[in-house]
C-alpha positions in Angstrom: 2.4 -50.2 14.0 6.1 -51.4 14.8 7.6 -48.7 16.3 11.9 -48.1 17.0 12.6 -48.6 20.4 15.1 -47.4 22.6 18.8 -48.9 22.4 20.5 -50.0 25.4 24.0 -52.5 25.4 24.5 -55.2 27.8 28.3 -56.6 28.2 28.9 -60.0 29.8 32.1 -60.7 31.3 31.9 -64.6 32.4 34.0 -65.4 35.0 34.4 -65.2 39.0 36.2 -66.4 41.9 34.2 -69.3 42.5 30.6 -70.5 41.1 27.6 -69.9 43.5 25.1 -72.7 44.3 22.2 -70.7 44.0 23.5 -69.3 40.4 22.2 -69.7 37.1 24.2 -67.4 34.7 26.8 -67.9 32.6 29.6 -67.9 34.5 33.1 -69.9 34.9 35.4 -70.0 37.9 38.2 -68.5 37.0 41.6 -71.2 36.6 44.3 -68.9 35.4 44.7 -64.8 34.7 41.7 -63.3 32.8 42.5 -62.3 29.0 41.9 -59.5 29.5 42.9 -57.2 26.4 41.8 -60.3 23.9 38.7 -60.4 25.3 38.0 -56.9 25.1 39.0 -57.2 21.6 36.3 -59.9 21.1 33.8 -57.8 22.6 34.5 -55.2 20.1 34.3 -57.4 17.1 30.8 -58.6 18.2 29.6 -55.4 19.3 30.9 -54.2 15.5 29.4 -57.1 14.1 26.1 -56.6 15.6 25.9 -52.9 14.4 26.5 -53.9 10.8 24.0 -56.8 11.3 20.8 -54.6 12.2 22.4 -51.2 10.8 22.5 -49.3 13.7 25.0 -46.8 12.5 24.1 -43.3 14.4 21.4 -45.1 17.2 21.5 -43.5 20.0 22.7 -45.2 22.9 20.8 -44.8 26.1 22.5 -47.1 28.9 25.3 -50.0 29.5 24.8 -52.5 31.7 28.0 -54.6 32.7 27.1 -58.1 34.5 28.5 -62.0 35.0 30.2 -63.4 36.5 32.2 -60.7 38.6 32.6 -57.8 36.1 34.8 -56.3 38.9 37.5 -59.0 38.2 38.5 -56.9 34.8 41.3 -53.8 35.6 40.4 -50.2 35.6 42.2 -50.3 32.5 41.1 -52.8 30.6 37.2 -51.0 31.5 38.5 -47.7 30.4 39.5 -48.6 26.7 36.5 -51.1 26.4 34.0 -47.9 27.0 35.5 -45.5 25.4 35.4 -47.6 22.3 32.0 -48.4 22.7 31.1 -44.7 23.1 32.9 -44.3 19.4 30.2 -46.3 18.1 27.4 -44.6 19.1 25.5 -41.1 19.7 25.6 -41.6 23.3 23.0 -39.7 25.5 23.9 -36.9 27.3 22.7 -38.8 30.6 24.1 -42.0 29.5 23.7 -45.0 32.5 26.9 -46.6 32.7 26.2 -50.0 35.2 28.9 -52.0 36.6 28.3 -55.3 38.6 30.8 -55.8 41.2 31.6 -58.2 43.9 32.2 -56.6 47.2 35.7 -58.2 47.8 38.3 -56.2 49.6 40.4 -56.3 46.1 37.7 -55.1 43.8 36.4 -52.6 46.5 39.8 -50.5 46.1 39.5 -50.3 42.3 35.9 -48.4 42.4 37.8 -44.8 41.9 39.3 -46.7 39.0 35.7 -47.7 37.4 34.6 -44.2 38.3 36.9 -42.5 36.0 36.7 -45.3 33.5 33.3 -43.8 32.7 31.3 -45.8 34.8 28.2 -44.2 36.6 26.4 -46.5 38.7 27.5 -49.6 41.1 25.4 -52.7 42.0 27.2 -54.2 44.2 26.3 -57.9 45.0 25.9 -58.1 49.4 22.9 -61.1 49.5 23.5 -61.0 52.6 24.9 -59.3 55.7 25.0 -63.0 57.7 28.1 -64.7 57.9 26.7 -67.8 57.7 24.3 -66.9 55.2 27.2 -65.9 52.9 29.0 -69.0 53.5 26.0 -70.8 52.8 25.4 -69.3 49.2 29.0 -69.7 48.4 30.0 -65.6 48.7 33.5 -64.9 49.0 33.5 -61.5 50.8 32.3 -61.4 54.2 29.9 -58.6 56.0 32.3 -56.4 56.9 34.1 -56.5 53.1 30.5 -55.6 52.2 30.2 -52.5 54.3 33.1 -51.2 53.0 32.3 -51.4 49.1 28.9 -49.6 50.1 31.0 -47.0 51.8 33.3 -46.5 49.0 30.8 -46.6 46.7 29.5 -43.5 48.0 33.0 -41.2 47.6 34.4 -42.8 44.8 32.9 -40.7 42.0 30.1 -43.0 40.6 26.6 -41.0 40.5 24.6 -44.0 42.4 25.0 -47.5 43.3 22.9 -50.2 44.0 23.1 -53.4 46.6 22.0 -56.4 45.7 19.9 -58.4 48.4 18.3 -61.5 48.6 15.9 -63.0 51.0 14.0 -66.4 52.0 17.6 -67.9 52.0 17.7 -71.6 53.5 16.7 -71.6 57.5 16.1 -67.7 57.4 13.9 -66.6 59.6 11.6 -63.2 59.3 14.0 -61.0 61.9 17.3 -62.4 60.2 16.2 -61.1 56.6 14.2 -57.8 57.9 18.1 -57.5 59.9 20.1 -57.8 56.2 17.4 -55.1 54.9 17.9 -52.5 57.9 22.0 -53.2 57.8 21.5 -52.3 53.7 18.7 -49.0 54.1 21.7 -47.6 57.0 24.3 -47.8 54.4 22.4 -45.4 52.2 22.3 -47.4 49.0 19.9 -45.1 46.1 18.9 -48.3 44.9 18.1 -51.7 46.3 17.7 -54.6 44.8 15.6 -56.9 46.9 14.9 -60.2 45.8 13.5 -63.9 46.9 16.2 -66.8 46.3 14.6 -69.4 44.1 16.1 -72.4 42.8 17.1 -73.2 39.3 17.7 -76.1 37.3 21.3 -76.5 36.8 22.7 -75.3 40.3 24.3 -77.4 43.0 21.1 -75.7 45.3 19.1 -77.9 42.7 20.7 -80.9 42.9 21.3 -81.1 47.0 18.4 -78.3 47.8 18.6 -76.6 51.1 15.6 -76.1 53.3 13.3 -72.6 52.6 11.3 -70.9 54.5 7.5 -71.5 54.4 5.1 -69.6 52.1 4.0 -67.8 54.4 7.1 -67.1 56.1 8.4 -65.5 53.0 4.8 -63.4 52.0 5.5 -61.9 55.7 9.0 -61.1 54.7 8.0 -59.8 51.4 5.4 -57.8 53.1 7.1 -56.2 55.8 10.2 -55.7 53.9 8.5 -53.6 51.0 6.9 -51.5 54.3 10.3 -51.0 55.6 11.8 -49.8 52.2 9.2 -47.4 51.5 8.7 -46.2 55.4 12.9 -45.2 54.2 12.1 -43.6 51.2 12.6 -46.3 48.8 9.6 -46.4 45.7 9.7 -49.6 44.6 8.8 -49.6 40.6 9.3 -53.4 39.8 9.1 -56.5 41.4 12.1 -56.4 43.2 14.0 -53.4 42.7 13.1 -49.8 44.6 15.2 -46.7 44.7 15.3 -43.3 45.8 13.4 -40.6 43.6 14.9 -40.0 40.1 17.6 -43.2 40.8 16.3 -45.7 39.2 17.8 -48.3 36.5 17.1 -46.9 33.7 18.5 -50.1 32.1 16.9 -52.5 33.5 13.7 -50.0 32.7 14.3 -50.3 29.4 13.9 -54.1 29.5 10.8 -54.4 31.4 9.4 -51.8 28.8 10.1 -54.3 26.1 13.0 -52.1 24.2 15.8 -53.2 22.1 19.4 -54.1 23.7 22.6 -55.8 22.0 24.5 -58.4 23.9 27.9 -59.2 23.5 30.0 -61.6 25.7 29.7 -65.1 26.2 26.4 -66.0 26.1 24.9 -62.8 26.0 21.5 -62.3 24.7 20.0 -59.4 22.5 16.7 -57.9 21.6 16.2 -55.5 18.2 12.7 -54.4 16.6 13.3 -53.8 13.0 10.2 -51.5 12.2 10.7 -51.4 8.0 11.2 -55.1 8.1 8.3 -55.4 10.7 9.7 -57.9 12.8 11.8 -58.5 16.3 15.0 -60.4 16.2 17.1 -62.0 19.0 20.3 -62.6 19.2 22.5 -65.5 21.3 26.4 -65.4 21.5 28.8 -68.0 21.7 28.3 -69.3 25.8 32.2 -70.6 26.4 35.3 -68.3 26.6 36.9 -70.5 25.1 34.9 -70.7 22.1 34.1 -66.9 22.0 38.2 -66.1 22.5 38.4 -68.1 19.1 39.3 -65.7 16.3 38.6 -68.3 13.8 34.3 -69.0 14.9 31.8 -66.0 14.8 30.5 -64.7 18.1 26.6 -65.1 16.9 25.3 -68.5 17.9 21.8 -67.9 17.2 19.4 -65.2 15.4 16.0 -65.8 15.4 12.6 -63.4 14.8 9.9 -63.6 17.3 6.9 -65.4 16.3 3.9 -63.1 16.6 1.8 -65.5 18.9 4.7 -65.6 21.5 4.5 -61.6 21.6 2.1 -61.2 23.6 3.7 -63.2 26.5 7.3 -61.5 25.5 5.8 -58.4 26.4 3.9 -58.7 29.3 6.4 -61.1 31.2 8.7 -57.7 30.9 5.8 -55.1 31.6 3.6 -56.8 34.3 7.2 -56.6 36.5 6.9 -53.2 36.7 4.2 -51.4 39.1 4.2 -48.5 36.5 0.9 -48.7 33.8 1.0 -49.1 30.0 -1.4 -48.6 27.4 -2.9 -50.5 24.2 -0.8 -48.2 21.7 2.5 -48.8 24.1 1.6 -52.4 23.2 1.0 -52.1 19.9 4.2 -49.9 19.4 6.6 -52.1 20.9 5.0 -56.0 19.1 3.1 -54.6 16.3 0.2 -56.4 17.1 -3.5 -54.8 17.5 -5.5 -54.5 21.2 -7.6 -57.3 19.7 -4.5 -59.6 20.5 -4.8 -59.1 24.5 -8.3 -57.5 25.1 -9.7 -60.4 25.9 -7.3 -61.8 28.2 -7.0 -58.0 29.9 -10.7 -58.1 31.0 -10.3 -61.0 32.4 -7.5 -60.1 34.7 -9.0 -56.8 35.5 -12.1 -59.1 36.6 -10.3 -60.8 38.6 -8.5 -58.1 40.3 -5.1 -58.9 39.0 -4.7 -55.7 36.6 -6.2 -52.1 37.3 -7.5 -49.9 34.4 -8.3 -46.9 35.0 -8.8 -44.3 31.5 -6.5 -46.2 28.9 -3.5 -46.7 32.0 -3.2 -50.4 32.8 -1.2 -51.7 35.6 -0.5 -54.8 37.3 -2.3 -54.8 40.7 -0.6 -56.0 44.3 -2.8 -59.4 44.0 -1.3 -59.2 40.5 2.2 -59.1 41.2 1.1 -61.8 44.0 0.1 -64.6 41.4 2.2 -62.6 38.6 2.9 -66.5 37.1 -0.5 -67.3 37.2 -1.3 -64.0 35.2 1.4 -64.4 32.9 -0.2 -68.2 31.7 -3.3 -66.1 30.5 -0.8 -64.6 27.6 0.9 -67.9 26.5 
């Protein structure tokens, strides 16, 4: 049976410095001063229209998550009054995960005390790379030694963890340069690192003039001796790409992969919510250009649709089989509402074929698994 999940908020604040050529989000180079205070304003109307929407009038609130763009662009300020509203709205948890995204510019850097005291709790700061010409390469505005810093500050600027964001298999790297970036990140002492392989995505200047990538097997030897330096460091790694120190991980993020609920506002935000007494999943899409979201005259909802039950299946495991934690049949049939029958067969199959582990009623995604994770993933379409 449909069962309530747990409520998280994601805020999008769309623009940045510059565009990247590697990225994919909704983001907008910034032209002239951010509006601020009218976008927070905005924010609050949609957040306000969303809790009418799916009556979520005394849900507790579990964790924020604050991404774009370069969230960091916004004042300390202009952060502090957009939380604390936020936290009117809700029964917040005691422990409540308060995420900030932030570019690890000089100018940003010096307002992390600022961000601290604004309420937020954990920094991801966005690095990619330690490699000067790496970072020219993606189209990074801060250079190695801007991104040292941050990490530095980070650490005695009152937030209770922070994060740095890595990538790896970037054009013409080879395995020493990218093991290099990781060793320069585990010396900074992050709790959490995100460690990721750049792909390429439709609408990106890298996919209209791609750059050369390392080989397959270049990056599975990356992949491979990177994950063995992380953990040799103390790092658990519990999803694809993200491992952290014990009892520092992202409890947001978690809450994705798990398949729970999560409202979007912002430009082109999107949102997640199981209604259990009307036995169905909605998800929500917001307005994608400032300039149409900043209009006080258009609504902020652009779409709201329900989630057919035969794409469930696939909704759910695309989140789950990311992390190397298990599940069970009821977890499954909690969070879509659909019966065992629904997967079994697909499950034996993959357990067959050494792709998923079961061991009592715990399932998870084996290293082969996570390996061919696309491959597994077409057996749920």
């Amino acid at each position: 049976m449909l069962a309530q999940q747990p409520l998280s908020l994601y805020i999008h604040i769309p623009w940045c410095v510059q565009k990247c050529p590697y990225c994919d989000f909704n983001s907008h180079a910034l032209k002239h001063d951010i509006p601020e205070q009218d976008y927070v304003n905005e924010l609050l109307k949609d957040l306000d229209s969303d809790i009418a929407r799916f009556e979520l009038t005394g849900r507790t609130l579990h964790t924020i998550f604050i991404g774009g763009g370069t969230p960091s662009l916004f004042s300390a300020d202009a952060m502090s009054t957009l939380l604390a509203q936020v936290k009117t709205r809700f029964n917040c948890s005691e422990d409540l995960e308060v995420t900030l995204e932030a570019n690890p510019g000089t100018v940003e850097a010096d307002k992390f005390t600022g961000f601290a005291k604004a309420g937020v709790t954990r920094l991801s700061i966005g690095v990619q790379s330690f490699e000067g010409e790496k970072l020219l390469t993606l189209g990074r505005i801060h250079d190695s030694e801007q991104a040292k810093n941050a990490a530095r500050l980070a650490k005695t600027c009152g937030v209770k963890s922070f994060n740095l964001d890595l990538m790896h298999g970037l054009p013409n790297q080879a395995i020493d340069q990218a093991l290099n970036d990781l060793k320069t990140a585990i010396s900074l002492n992050p709790d959490h690192i995100s460690w990721y392989q750049l792909t390429i995505e439709p609408n990106t200047a890298f996919y209209s003039k791609p750059p050369e990538l390392p080989q397959d097997d270049v990056l599975w030897d990356i992949q491979q001796q990177g994950v063995a330096l992380l953990a040799a460091n103390g790092y658990e790694q519990y999803e694809i790409s993200a491992y952290a120190k014990p009892g520092k991980r992202c409890q947001h993020n978690i809450n994705y992969w798990r398949f729970g609920d999560y409202l979007g506002i912002g430009c082109g935000a999107h949102g997640k919510i199981t209604l259990p007494e009307q036995g169905k999943i909605m998800r929500t899409v917001k307005v994608k250009h400032p300039k149409g979201y900043l209009d006080t005259n258009r609504e902020h909802l652009d779409h709201l649709t329900t989630i057919a039950g035969e794409e469930l299946p696939f909704e759910f495991m695309m989140n789950q089989l990311r992390l190397c934690a298990s599940f069970t049949y009821d977890d499954y049939e909690k969070a879509t509402g659909l019966s065992r029958q629904s997967i079994e067969h697909e499950i034996a199959k993959a357990i067959k074929l050494g792709l998923i582990s079961k061991q009592d009623d715990a399932m998870a995604v084996t290293e082969k698994g996570h390996r061919y994770l696309n491959d597994l993933l077409t057996r749920f379409l």
